[in-house]
C-alpha positions in Angstrom: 9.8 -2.9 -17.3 12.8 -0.5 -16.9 15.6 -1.9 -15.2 19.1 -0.2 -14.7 20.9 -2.7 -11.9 21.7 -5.9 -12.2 18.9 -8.7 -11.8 20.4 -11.6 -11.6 22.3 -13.8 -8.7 23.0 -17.2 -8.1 20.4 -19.2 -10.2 17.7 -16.1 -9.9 16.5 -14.1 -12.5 14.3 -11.5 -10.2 12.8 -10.1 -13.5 11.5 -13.4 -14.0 10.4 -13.5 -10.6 8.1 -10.4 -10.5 6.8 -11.4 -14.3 5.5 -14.4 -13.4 3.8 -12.4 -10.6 2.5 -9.4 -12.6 0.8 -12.6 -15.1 -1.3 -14.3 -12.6 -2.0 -10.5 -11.1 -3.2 -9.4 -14.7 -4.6 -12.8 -14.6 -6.8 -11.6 -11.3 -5.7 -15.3 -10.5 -5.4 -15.2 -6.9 -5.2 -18.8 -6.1 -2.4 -18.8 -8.9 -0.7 -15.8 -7.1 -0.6 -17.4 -3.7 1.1 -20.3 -5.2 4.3 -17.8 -5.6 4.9 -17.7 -1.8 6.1 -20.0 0.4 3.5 -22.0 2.6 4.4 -19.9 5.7 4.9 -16.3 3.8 4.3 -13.1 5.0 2.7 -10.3 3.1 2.3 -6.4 3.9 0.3 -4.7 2.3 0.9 -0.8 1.0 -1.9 0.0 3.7 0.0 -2.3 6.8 -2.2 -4.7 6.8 -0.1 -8.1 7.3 -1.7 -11.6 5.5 0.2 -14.8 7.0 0.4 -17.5 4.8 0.0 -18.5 1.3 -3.7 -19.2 1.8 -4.2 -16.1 3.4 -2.5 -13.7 0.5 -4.3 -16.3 -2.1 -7.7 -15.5 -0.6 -7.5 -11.4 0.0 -5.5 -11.3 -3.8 -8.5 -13.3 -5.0 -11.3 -11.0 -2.9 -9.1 -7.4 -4.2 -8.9 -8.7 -7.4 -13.1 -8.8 -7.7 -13.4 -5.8 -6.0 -11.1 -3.0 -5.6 -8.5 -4.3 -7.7 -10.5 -5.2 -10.8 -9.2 -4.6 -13.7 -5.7 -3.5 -12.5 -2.4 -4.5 -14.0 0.6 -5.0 -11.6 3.4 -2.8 -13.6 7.3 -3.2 -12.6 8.7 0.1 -12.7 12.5 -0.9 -11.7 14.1 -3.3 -10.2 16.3 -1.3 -7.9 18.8 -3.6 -6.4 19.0 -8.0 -6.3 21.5 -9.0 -3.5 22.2 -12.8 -1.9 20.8 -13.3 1.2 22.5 -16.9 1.5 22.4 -19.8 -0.7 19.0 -19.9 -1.1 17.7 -16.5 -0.3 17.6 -13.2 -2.2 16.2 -9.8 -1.1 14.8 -7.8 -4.2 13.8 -4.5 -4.0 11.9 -2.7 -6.4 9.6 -0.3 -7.8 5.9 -0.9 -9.4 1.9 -0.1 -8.7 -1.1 -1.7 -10.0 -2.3 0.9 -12.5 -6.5 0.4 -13.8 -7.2 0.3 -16.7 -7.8 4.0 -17.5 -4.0 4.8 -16.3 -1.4 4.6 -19.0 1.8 5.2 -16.7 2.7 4.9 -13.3 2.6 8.3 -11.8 4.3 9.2 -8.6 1.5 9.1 -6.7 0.8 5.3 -7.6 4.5 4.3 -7.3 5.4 1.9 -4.2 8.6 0.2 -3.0 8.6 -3.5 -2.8 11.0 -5.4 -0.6 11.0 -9.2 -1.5 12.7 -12.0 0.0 13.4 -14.8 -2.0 13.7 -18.7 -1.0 14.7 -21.2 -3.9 12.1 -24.1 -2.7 12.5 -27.7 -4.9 14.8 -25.5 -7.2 11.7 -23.1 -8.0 11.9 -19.1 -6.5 9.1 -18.5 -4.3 8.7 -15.6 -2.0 9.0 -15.7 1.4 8.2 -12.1 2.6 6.8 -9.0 1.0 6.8 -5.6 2.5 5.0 -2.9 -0.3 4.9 0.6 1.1 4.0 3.7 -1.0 6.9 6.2 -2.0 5.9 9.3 -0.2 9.1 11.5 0.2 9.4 13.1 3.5 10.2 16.7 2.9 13.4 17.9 4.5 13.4 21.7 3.5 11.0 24.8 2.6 8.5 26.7 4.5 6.0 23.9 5.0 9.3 21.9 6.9 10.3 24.7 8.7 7.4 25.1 10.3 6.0 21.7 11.3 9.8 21.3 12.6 9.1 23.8 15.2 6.1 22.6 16.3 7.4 19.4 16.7 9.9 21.2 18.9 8.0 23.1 20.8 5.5 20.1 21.8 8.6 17.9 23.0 10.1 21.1 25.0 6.4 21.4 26.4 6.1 18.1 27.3 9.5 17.8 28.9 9.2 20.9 31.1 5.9 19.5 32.0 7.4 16.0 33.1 
């Protein structure tokens, strides 16, 4: 795990956190996964697809894990920042992908952003909400920006002389 911010506040070790994650994900536990959220947690997935509930993430975690996530690993590339969200509450975000067996390294085509929030239930970190979207950088120069920018213009100065 490469980390270069801080990833520690207030009684949380967010590296400790996301291990203890990545262990019952190389596990393909997903019973054992689910029990890292909070009863009432919500989950999105790197696809948008939103599972409510400990139960509910326990259950998909335990169906990918037999089938299209078979065999993975869940690998933490960074941990990009750790701040308080309260006395209880954290947001981590950070940096990882599930890699198969056959990939040695996250490439940048694997790599997704993880936004966690933390809640310290009975003195144990559990999280509360996950949001995982894949890193696809929007391009914001070059030929291939310059022209879908026009289009994009010229639709909205259709539709506007049209309305």
């Amino acid at each position: 795990m490469n980390t270069t911010h801080e990833t520690r506040v207030a009684g949380l070790d967010a590296r400790a956190v996301l291990a203890g994650l990545a262990a019952r994900w190389d596990a393909a536990d997903g019973p054992g996964y689910g029990e890292l959220f909070t009863p009432d947690a919500t989950y999105v997935q790197f696809n948008g697809v939103l599972l409510n509930g400990r139960q509910e993430i326990a259950d998909m975690h335990d169906l990918m894990f037999r089938t299209m996530l078979y065999g993975t690993r869940l690998v933490t590339h960074e941990i990009e920042s750790v701040r308080p969200a309260g006395e209880d509450r954290a947001v981590v975000v950070s940096t990882g992908a599930a890699l198969y067996p056959w990939q040695k390294q996250v490439t940048p085509k694997r790599l997704s952003r993880q936004t966690l929030i933390l809640e310290r239930v009975d003195g144990r970190w559990l999280v509360a909400g996950f949001q995982n979207s894949r890193i696809k950088p929007f391009p914001t120069s070059g030929p291939l920006f310059d022209v879908a920018s026009k289009a994009v213009r010229l639709r909205v100065e259709r539709s506007r002389r049209a309305a």
